[in-house]
mmCIF file as gemmi writes it, N, C-alpha and C atoms, coordinates in Angstrom:
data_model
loop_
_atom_site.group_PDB
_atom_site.id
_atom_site.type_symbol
_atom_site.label_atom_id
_atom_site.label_alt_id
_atom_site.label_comp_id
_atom_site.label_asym_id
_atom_site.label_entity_id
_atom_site.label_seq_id
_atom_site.pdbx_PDB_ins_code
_atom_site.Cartn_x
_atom_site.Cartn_y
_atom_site.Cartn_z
_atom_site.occupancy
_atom_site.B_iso_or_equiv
_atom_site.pdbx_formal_charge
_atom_site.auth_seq_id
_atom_site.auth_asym_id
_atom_site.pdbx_PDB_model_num
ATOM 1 N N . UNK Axp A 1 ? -17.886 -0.46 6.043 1 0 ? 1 A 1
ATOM 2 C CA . UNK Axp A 1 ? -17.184 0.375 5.079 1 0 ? 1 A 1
ATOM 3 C C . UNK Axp A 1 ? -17.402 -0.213 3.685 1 0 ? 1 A 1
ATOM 4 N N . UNK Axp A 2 ? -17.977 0.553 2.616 1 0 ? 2 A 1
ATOM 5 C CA . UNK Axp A 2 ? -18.027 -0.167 1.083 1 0 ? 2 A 1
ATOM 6 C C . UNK Axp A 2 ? -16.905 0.419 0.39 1 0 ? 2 A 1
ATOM 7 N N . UNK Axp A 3 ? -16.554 -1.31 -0.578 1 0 ? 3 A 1
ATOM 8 C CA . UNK Axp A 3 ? -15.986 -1.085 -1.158 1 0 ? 3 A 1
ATOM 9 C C . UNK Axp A 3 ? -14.739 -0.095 -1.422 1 0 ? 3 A 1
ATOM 10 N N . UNK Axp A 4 ? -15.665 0.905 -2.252 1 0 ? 4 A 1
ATOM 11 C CA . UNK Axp A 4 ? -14.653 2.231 -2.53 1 0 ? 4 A 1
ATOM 12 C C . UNK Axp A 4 ? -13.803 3.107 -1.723 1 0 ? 4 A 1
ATOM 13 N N . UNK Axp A 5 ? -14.401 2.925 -0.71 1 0 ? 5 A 1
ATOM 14 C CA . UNK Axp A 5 ? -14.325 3.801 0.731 1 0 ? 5 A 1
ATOM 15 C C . UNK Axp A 5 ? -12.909 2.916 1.226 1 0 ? 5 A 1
ATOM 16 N N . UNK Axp A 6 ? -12.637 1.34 1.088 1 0 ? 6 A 1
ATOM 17 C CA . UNK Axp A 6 ? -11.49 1.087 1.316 1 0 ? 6 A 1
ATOM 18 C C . UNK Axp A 6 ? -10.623 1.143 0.889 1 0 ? 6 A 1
ATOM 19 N N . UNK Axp A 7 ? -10.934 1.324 -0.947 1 0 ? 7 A 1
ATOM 20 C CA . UNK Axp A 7 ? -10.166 0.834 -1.816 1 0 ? 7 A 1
ATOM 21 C C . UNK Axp A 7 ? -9.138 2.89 -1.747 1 0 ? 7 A 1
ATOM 22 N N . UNK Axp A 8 ? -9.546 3.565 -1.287 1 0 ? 8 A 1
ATOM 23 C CA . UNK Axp A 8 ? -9.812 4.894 -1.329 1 0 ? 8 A 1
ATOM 24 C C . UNK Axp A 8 ? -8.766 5.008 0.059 1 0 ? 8 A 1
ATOM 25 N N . UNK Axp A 9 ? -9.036 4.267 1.27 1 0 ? 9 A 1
ATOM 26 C CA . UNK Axp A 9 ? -7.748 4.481 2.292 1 0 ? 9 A 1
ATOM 27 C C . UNK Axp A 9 ? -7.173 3.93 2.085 1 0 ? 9 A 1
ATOM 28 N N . UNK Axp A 10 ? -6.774 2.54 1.701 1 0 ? 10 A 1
ATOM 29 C CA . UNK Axp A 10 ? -5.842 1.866 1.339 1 0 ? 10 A 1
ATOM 30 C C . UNK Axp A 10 ? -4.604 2.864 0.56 1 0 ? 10 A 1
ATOM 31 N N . UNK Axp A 11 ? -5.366 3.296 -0.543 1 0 ? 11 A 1
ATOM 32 C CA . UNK Axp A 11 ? -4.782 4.036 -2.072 1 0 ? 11 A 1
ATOM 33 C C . UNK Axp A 11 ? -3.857 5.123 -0.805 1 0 ? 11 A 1
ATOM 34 N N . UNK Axp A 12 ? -4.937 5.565 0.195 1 0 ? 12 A 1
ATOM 35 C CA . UNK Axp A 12 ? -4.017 6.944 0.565 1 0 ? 12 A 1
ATOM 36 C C . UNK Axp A 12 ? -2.976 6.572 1.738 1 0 ? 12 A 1
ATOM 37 N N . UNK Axp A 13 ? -2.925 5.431 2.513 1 0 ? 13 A 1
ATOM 38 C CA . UNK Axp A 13 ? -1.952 4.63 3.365 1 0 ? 13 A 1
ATOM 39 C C . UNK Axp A 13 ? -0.785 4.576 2.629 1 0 ? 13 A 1
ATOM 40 N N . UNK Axp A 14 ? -1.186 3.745 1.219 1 0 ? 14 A 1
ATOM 41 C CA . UNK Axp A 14 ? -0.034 3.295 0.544 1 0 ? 14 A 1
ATOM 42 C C . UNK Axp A 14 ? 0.989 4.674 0.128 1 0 ? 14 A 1
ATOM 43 N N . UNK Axp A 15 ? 0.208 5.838 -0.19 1 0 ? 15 A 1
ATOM 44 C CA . UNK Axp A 15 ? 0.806 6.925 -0.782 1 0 ? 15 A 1
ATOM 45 C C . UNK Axp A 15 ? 1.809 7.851 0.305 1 0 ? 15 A 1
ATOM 46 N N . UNK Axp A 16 ? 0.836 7.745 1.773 1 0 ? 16 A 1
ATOM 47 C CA . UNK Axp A 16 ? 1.873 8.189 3.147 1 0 ? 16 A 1
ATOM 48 C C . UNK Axp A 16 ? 2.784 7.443 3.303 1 0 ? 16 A 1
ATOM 49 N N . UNK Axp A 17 ? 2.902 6.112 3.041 1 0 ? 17 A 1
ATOM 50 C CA . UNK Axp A 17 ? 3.786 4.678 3.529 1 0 ? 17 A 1
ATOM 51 C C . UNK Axp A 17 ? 4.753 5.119 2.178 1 0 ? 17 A 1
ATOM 52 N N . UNK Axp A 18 ? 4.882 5.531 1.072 1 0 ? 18 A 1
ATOM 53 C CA . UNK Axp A 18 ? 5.365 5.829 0.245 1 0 ? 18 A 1
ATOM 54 C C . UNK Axp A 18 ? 6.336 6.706 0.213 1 0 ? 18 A 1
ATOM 55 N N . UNK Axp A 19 ? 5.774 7.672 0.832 1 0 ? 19 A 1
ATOM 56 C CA . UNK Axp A 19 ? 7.104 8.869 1.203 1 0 ? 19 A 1
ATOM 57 C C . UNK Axp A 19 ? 7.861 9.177 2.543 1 0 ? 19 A 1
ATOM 58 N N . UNK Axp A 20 ? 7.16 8.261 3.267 1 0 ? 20 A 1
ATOM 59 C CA . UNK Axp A 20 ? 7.943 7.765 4.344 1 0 ? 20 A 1
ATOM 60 C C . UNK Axp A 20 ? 8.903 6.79 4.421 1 0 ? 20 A 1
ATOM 61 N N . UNK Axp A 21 ? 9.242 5.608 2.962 1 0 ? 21 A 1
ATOM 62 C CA . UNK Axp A 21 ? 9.716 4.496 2.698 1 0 ? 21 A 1
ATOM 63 C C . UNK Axp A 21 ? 10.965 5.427 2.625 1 0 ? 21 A 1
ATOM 64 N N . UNK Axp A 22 ? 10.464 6.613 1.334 1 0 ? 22 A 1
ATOM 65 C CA . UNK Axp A 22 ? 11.921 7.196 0.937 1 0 ? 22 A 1
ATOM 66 C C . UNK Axp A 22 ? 12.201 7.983 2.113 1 0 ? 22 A 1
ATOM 67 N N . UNK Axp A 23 ? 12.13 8.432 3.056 1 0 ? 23 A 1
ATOM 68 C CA . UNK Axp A 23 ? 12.743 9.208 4.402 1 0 ? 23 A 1
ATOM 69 C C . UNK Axp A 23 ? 13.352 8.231 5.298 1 0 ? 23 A 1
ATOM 70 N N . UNK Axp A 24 ? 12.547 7.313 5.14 1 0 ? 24 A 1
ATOM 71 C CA . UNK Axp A 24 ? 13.2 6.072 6.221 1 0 ? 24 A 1
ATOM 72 C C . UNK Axp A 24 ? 14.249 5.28 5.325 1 0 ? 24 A 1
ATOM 73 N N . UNK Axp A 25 ? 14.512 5.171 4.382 1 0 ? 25 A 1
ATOM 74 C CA . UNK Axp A 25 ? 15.509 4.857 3.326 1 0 ? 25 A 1
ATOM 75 C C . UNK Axp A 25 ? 16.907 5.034 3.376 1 0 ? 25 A 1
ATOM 76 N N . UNK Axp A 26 ? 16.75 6.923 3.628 1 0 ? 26 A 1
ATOM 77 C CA . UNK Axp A 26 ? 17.573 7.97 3.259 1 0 ? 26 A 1
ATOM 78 C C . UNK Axp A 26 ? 18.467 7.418 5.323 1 0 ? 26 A 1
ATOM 79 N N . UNK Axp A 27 ? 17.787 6.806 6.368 1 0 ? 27 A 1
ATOM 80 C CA . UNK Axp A 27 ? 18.788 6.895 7.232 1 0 ? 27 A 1
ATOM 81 C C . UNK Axp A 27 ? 18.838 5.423 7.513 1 0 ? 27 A 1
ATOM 82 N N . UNK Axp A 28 ? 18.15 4.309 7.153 1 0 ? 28 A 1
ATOM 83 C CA . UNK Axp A 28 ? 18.881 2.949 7.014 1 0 ? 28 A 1
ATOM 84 C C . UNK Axp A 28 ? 17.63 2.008 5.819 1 0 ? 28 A 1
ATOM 85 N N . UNK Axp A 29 ? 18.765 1.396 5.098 1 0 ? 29 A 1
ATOM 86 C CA . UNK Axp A 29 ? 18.493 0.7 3.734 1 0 ? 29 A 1
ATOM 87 C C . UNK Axp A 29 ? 17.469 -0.11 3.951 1 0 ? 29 A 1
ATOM 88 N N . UNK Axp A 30 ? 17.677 -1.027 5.022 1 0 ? 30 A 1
ATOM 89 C CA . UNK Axp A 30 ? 16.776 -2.517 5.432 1 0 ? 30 A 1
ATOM 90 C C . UNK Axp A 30 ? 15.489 -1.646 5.315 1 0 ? 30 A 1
ATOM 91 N N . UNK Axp A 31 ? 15.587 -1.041 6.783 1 0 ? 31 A 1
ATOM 92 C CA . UNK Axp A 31 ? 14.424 -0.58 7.33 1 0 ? 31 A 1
ATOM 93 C C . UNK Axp A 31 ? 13.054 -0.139 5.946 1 0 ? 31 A 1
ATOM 94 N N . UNK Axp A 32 ? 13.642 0.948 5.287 1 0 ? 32 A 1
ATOM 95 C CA . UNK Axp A 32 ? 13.665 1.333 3.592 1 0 ? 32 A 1
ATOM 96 C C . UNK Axp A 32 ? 12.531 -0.094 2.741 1 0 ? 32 A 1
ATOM 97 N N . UNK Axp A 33 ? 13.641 -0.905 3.077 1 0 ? 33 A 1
ATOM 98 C CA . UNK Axp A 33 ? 13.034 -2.008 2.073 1 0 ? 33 A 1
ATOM 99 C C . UNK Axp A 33 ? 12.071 -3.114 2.479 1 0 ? 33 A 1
ATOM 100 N N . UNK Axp A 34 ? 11.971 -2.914 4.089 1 0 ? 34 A 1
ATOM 101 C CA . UNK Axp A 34 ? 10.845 -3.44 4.618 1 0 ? 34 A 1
ATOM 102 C C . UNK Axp A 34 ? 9.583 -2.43 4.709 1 0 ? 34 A 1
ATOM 103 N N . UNK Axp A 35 ? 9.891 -1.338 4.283 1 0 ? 35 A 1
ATOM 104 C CA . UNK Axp A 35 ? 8.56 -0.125 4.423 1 0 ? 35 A 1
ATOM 105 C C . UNK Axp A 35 ? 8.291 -0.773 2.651 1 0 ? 35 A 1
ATOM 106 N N . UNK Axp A 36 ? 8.885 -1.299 1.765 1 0 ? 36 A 1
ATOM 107 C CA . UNK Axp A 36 ? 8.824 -1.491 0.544 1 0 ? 36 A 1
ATOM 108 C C . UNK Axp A 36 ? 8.085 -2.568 0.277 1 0 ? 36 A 1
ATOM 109 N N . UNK Axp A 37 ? 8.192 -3.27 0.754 1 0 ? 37 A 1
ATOM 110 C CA . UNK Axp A 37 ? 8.03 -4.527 1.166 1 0 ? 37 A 1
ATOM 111 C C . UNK Axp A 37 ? 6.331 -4.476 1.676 1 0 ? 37 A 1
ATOM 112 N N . UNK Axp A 38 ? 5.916 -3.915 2.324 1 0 ? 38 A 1
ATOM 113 C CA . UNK Axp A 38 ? 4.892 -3.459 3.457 1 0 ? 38 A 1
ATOM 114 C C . UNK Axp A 38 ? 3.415 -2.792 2.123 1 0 ? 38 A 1
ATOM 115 N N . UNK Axp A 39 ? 4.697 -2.023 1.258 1 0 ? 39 A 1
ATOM 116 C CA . UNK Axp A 39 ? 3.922 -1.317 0.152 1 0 ? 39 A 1
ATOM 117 C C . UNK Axp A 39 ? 3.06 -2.475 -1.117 1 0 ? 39 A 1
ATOM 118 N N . UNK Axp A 40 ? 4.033 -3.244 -0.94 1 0 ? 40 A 1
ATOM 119 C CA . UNK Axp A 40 ? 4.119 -4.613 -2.156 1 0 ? 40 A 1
ATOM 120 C C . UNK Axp A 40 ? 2.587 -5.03 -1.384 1 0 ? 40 A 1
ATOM 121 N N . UNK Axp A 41 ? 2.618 -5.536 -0.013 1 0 ? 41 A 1
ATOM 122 C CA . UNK Axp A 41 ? 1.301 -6.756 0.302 1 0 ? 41 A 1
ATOM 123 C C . UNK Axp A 41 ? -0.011 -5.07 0.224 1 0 ? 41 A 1
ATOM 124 N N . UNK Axp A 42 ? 0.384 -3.932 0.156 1 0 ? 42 A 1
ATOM 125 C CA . UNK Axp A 42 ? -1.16 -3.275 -0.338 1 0 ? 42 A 1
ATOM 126 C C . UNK Axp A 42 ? -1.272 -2.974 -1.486 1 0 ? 42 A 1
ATOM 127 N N . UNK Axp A 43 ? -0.081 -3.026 -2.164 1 0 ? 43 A 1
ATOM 128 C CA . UNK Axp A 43 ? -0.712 -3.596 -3.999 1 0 ? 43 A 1
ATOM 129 C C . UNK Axp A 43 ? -1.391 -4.49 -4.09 1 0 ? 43 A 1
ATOM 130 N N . UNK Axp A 44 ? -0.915 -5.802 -3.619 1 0 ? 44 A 1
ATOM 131 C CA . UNK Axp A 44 ? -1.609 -6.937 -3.741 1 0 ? 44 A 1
ATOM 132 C C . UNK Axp A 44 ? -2.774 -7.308 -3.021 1 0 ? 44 A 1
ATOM 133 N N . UNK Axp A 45 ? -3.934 -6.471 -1.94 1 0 ? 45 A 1
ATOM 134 C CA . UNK Axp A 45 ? -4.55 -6.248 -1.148 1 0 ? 45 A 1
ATOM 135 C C . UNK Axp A 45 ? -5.41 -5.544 -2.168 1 0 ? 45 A 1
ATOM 136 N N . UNK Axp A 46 ? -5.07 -4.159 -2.781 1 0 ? 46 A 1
ATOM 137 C CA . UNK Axp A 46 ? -5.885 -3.439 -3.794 1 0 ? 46 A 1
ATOM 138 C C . UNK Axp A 46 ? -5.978 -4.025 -4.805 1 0 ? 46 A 1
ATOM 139 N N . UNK Axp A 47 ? -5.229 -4.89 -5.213 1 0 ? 47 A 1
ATOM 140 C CA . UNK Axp A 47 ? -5.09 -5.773 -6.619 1 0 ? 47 A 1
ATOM 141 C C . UNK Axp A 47 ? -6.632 -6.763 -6.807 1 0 ? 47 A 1
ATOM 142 N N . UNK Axp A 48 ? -6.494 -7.157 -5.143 1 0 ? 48 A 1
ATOM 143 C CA . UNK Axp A 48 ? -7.375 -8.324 -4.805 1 0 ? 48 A 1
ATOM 144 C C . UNK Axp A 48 ? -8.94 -7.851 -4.132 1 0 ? 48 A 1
ATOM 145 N N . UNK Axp A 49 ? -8.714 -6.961 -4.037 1 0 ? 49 A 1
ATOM 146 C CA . UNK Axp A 49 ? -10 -6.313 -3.847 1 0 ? 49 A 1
ATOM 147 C C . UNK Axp A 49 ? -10.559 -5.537 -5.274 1 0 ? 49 A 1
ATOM 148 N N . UNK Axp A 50 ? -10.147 -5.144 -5.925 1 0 ? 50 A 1
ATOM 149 C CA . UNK Axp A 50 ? -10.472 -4.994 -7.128 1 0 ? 50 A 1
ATOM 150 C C . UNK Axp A 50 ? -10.751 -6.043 -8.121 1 0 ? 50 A 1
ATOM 151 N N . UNK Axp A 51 ? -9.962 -7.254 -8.003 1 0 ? 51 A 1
ATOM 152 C CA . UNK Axp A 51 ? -10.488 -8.399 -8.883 1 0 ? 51 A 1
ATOM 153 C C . UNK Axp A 51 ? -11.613 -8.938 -8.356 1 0 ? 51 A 1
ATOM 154 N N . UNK Axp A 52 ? -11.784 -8.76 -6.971 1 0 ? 52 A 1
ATOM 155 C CA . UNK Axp A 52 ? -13.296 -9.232 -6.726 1 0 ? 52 A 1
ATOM 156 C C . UNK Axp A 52 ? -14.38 -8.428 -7.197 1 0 ? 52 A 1
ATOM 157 N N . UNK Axp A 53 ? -14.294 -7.046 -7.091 1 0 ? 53 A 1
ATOM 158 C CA . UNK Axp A 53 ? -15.273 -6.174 -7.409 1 0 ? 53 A 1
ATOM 159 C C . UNK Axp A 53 ? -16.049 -6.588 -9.133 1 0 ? 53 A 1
ATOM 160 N N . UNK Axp A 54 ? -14.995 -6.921 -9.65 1 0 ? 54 A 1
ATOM 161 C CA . UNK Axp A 54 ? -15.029 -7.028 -11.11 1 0 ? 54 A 1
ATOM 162 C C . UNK Axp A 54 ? -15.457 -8.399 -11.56 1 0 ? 54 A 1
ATOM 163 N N . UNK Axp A 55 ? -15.52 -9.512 -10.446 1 0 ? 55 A 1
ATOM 164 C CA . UNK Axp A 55 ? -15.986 -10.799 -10.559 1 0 ? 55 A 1
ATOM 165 C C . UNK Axp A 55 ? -17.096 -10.86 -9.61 1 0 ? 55 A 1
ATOM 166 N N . UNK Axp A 56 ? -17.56 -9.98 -8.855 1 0 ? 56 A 1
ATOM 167 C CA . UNK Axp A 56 ? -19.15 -9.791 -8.745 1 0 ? 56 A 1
ATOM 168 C C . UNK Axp A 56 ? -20.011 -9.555 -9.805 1 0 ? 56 A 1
């Protein structure tokens, strides 16, 4: 898989995991803030795959 192609499912995981955080939220808080939580390490996953791209 290159590059873009991950950086591209990742982007769209994070965006399903996103509106599922707020549904799973809406019937217990924790749960909510560990889907939040979950969202945080694929920022930092896309963060880090992008700083490599850019230091190739």
């Amino acid at each position: 898989m290159k590059d873009k192609e991950l950086i591209t499912e990742l982007q769209n995981m994070r965006m399903r995991l996103g509106v599922l955080r707020d549904k799973i939220r809406n019937r217990d808080q924790i749960a909510g803030e560990y889907a939040g939580d979950v969202m945080s390490f694929m920022t930092n996953i896309l963060s880090r795959i992008s700083k490599e791209r850019v230091d190739r």
